[in-house]
C-alpha positions as CSV (number, residue, x, y, z in Angstrom):
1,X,109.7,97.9,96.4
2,X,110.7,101.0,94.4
3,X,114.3,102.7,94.6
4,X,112.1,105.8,96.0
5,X,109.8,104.8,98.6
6,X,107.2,107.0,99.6
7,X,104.8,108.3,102.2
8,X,101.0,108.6,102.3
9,X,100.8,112.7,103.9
10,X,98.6,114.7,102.7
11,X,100.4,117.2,99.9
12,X,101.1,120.5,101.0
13,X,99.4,122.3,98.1
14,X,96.2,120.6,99.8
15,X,96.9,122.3,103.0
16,X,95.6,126.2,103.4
17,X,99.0,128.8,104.6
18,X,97.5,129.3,107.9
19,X,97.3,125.2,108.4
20,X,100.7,124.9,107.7
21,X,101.8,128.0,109.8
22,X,99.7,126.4,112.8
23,X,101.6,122.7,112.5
24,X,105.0,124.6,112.4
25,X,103.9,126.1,115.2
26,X,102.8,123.4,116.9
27,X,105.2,122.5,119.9
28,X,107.9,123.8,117.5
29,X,110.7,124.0,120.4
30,X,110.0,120.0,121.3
31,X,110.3,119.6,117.4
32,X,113.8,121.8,117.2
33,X,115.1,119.7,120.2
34,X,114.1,116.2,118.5
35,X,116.2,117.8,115.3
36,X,119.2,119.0,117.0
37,X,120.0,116.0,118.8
38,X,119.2,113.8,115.5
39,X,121.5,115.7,113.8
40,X,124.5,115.8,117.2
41,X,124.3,112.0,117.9
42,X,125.2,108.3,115.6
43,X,122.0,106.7,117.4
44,X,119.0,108.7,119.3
45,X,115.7,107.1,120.8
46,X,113.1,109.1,121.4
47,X,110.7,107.5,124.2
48,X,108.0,107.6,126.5
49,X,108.3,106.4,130.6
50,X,106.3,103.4,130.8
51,X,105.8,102.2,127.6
52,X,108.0,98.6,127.4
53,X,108.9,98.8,124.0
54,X,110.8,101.9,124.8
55,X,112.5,99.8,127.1
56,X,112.9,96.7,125.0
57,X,114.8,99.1,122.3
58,X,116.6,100.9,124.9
59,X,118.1,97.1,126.3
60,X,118.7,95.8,123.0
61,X,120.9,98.7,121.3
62,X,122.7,98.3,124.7
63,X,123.0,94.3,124.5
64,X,124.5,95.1,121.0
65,X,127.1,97.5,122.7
66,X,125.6,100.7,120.7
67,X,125.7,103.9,122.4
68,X,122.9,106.2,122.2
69,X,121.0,109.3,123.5
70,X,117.8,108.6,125.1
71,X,115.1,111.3,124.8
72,X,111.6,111.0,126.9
73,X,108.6,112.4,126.7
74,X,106.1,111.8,129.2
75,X,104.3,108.9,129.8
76,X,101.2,108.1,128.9
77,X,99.0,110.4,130.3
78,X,101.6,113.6,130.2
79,X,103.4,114.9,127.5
80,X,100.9,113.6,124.8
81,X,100.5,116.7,122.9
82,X,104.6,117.2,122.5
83,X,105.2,113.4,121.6
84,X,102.1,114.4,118.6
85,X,104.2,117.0,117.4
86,X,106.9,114.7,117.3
87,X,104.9,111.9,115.3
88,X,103.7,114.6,112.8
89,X,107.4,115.9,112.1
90,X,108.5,112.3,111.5
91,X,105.7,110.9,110.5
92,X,106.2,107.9,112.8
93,X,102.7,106.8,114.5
94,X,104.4,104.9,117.4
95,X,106.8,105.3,120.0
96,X,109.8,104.4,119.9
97,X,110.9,106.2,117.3
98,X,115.0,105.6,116.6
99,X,117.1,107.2,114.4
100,X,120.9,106.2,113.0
101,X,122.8,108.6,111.7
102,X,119.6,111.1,111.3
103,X,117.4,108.3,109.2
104,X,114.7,106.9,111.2
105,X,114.8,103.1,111.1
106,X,111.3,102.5,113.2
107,X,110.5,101.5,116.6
108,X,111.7,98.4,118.7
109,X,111.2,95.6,116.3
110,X,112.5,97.2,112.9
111,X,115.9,98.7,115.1
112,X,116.3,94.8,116.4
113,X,115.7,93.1,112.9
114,X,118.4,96.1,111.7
115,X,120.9,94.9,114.4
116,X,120.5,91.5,113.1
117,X,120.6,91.9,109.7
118,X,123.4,94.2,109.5
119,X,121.6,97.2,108.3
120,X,122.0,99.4,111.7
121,X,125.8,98.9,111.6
122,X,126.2,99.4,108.2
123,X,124.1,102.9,108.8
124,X,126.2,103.8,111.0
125,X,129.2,103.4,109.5
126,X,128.2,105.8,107.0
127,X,129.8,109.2,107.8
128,X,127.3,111.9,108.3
129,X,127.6,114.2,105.4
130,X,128.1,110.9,103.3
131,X,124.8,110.7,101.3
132,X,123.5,107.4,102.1
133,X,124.2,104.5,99.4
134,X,121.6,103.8,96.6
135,X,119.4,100.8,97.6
136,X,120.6,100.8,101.1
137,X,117.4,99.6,103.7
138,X,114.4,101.8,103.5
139,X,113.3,103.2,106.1
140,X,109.5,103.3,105.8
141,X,108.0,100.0,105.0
């Protein structure tokens, strides 16, 4: 794995302006909300009712004694065109989709193997305007 992991998106430069205005646009409040409360909390989950992996990440943070906000979105037939917007700003295909200190880590299994390995604490323990550590766990495998 490379220091500098990267995405597969399509670049913007192959994009037309008006696409790019559109997805900005696109449920752009749920996206704003998503952001400010990544940015105000250590640990946020955002979820969907129903769906028990929401619930398995949601049990284990708590087993492990970590605080976090809880965000949900629907189930799954409501709310599917905000939690889109949502997995096109992050670029997260699944949900859960948790975030530590405003880096998403994954869903359930990727937050629990990060409890157990040490990664999710050390994340957090990184202050906020801290720039993370060279090398430290990616976060897109």
């Amino acid at each position: 794995m490379s220091d500098s992991p990267t995405r597969r998106a399509l670049p913007l430069h192959r994009l037309a302006p008006k696409a790019i205005e559109k997805q900005n646009a696109f449920h752009s409040a749920i996206v704003d909300e998503v952001e400010r409360a990544v940015a105000d909390n250590p640990i946020v989950v955002i979820g969907m009712a129903q769906n028990p992996h929401c619930r398995e990440v949601r049990q284990t943070l708590t087993a492990a004694g970590l605080d976090f906000k809880y965000i949900e979105y629907g189930s799954y037939l409501s709310k599917w065109r905000e939690r889109l917007a949502i997995k096109l700003w992050s670029g997260w295909p699944t949900f859960p989709q948790v975030f530590v200190r405003g880096v998403l880590v994954g869903g359930a299994d990727l937050t629990a193997a990060a409890i157990a390995d040490g990664s999710l604490k050390a994340r957090l323990d990184v202050q906020p305007t801290t720039p993370l550590a060279a090398g430290h766990p990616s976060t897109v495998n």
